[in-house]
C-alpha positions in Angstrom: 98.2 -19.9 75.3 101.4 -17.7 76.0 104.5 -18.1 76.9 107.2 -15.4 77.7 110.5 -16.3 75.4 113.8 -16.9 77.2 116.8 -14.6 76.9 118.6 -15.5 73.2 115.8 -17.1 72.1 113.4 -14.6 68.9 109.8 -14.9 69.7 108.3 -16.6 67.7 105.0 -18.1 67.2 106.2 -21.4 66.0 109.2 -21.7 69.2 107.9 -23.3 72.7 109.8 -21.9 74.9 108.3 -24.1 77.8 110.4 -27.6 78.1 107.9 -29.7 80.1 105.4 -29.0 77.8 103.5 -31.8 75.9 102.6 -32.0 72.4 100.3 -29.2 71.6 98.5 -28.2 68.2 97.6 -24.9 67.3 95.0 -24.2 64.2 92.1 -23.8 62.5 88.7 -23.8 64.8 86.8 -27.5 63.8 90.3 -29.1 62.2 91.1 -31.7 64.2 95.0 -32.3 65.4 97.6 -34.0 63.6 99.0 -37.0 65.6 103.0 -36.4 65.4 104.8 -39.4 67.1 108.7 -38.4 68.0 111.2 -41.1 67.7 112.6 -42.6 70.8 115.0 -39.7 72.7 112.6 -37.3 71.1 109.4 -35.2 72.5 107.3 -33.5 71.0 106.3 -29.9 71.2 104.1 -27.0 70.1 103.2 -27.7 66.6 100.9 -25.4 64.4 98.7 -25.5 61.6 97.0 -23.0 59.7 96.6 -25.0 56.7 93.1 -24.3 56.3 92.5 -20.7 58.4 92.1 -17.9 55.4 93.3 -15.1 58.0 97.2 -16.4 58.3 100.0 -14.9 57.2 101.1 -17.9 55.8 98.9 -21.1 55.3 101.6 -23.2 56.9 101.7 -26.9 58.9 105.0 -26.8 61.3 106.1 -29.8 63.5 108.5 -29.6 66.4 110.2 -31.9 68.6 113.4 -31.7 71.2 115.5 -34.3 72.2 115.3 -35.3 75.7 117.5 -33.4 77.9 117.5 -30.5 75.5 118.2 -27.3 76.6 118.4 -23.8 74.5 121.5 -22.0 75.6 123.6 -18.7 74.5 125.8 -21.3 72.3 122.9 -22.4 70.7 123.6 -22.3 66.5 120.3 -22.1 64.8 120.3 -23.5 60.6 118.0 -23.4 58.4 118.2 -25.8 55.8 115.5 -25.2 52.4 115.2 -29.1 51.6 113.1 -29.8 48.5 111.9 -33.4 47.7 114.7 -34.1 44.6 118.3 -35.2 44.9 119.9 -31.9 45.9 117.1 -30.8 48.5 117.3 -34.5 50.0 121.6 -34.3 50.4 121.4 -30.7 51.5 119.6 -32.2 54.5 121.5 -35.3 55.0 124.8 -33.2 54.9 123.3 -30.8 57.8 122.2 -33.7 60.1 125.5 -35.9 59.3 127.7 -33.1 59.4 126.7 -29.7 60.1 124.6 -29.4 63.2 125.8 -30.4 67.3 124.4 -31.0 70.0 122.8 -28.3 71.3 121.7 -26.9 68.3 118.4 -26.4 66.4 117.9 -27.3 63.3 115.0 -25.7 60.7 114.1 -27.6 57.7 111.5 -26.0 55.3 110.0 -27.3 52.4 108.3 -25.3 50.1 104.1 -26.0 48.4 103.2 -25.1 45.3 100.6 -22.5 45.4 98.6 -24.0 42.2 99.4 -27.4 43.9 98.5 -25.9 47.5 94.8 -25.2 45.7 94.0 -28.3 44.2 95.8 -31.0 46.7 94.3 -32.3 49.4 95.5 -31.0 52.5 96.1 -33.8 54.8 98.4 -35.5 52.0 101.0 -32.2 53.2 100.2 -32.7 56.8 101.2 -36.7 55.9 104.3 -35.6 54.1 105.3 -33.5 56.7 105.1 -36.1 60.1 107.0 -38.3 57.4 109.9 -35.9 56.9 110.0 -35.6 60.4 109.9 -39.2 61.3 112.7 -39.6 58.3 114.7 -36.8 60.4 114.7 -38.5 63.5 116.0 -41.5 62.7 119.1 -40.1 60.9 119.7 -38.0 63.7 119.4 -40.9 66.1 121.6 -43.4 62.9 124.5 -40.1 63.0 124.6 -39.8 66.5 122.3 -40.9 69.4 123.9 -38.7 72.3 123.5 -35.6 70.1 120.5 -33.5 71.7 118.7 -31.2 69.3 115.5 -28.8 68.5 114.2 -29.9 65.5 111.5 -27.8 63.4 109.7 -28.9 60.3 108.1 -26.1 57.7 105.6 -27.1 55.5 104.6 -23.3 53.7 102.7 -22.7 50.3 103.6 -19.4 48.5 106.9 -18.8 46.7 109.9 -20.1 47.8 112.3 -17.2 48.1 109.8 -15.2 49.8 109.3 -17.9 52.1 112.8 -18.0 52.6 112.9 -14.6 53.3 110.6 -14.6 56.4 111.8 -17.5 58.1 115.6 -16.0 58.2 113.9 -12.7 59.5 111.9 -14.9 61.8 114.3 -17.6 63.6 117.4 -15.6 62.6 119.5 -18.4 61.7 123.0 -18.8 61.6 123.5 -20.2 58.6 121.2 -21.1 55.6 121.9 -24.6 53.6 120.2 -25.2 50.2 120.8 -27.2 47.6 120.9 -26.8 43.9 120.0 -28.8 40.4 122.6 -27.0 38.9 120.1 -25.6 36.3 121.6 -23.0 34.5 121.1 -20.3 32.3 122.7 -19.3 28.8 125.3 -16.6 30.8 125.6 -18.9 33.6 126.5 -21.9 30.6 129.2 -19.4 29.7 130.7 -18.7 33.2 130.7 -22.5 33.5 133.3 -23.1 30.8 135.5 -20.6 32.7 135.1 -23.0 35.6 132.7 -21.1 37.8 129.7 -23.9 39.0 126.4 -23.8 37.9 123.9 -23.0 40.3 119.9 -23.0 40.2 117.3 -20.2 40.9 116.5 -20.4 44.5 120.1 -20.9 45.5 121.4 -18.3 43.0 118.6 -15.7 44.9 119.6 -17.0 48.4 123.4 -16.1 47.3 122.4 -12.5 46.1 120.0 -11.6 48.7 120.5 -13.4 51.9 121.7 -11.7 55.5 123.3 -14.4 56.8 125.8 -16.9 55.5 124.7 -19.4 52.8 125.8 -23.1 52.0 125.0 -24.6 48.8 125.3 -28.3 48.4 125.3 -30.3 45.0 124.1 -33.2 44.2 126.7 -36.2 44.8 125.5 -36.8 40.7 127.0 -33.9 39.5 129.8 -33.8 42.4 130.9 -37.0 40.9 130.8 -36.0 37.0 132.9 -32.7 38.2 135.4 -34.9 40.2 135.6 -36.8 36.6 135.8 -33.9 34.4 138.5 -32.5 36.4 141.0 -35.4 36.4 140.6 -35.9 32.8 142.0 -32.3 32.2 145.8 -32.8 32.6 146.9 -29.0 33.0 145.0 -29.4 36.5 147.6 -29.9 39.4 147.0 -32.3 42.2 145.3 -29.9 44.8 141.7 -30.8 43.7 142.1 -34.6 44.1 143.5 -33.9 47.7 140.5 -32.2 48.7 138.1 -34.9 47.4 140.0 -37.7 49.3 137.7 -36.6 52.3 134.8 -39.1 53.1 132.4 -39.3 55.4 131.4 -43.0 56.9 128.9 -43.2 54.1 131.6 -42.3 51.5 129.8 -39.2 51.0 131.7 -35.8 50.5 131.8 -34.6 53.9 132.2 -30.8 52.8 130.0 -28.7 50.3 131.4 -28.3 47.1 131.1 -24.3 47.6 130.2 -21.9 50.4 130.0 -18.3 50.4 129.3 -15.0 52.9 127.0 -12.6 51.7 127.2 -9.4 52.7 
């Protein structure tokens, strides 16, 4: 199968570029197709999987769908948003699809595999985690807004996580990347914390240092919360910081990140 890409769009092995196409899987010879069902205003698209093929780049399992009606255009904003299964990978994601992407957008949400996991796991228990996070997905978009039309790519990719990262900026060229972060931190990073300066963990910390395009690092509402606390109980603080945390969304949610940052 080929398909010539369309002006603005990177080619890319894991982009249909054809909008009347069905659901297609690409894989492994003798591995038989992962059903994905899309979500009602959804379709599905080209989807790949070269979970078990020893000659990829990447042993990977990608899912895509579009909403109905959607078209890729020049004003197109592509993010990619590295959503792990804790607390701050899960609100990273739920902060791009309640408040970061519009229609007309495309939205790329990777999730990393262990490669000692990836070895001894059972291979269809990722392709099932996967059409899950993509059903999950859906339906917020749909809860969020149901007029909103989007591209929607799941990443399911075994091998180290900033690596990973790495090639899918230089692959779908994104326009921002959103990550989250435990707020793990080290014995310096302890110290810069009681100057004020947030904690951040070790993916996010390398996405900060070495990423091309503009990173978003969202916290954990957990930790949000204790900050918010530890703040107003300091009484040489002024009132500018509980101003800015008046801001909810509909969930009662903060509905910016806590910090954001350009790198170089």
């Amino acid at each position: 199968m080929s398909s010539t890409p369309s002006i603005g769009t990177p080619s890319s092995p894991y982009t249909s570029t054809n909008p009347s196409s069905s659901v297609v899987t690409i894989g492994t010879p003798n591995i038989p197709p992962s059903p994905l069902i899309a979500a009602q205003g959804y379709t599905p698209k080209v989807s790949f999987d070269t979970l078990e093929n020893p000659q990829a780049s990447m042993f990977s399992y990608t899912l895509h769908v579009q909403s109905e009606g959607y078209s890729r255009t020049r004003s197109t904003r592509v993010f990619l948003c590295a959503s792990s299964p804790d607390e701050s990978g899960t609100q990273a994601l739920e902060w791009c699809l309640e408040s970061l992407v519009q229609d007309g957008d495309e939205l790329v949400v990777f999730r990393g595999i262990d490669a000692d996991d990836f070895a001894e796991k059972d291979h269809d228990q990722y392709r099932e985690d996967a059409r899950e996070l993509m059903r999950i997905i859906q339906e917020k978009c749909v809860e969020y807004d149901p007029e909103r039309k989007l591209s929607i790519i799941v990443e399911y990719i075994a091998g180290k996580v900033t690596q990973t990262i790495d090639r899918l900026i230089a692959l779908y060229r994104p326009d921002s990347l959103v990550v989250g972060t435990r707020g793990q931190r080290s014995m310096m990073q302890a110290m810069a914390g009681a100057f004020g300066a947030p904690g951040v963990g070790s993916v996010s910390k390398y996405c900060l240092s070495h990423s091309p395009v503009p990173v978003i690092v969202i916290r954990p509402e957990s930790k949000v919360r204790k900050t918010m606390a530890k703040r107003r109980a300091n009484p040489k603080r002024g009132q500018h910081f509980d101003e800015l945390t008046k801001t909810k969304t509909n969930n009662g949610y903060l509905s910016v990140p806590l910090m954001s940052t350009l790198t170089r």
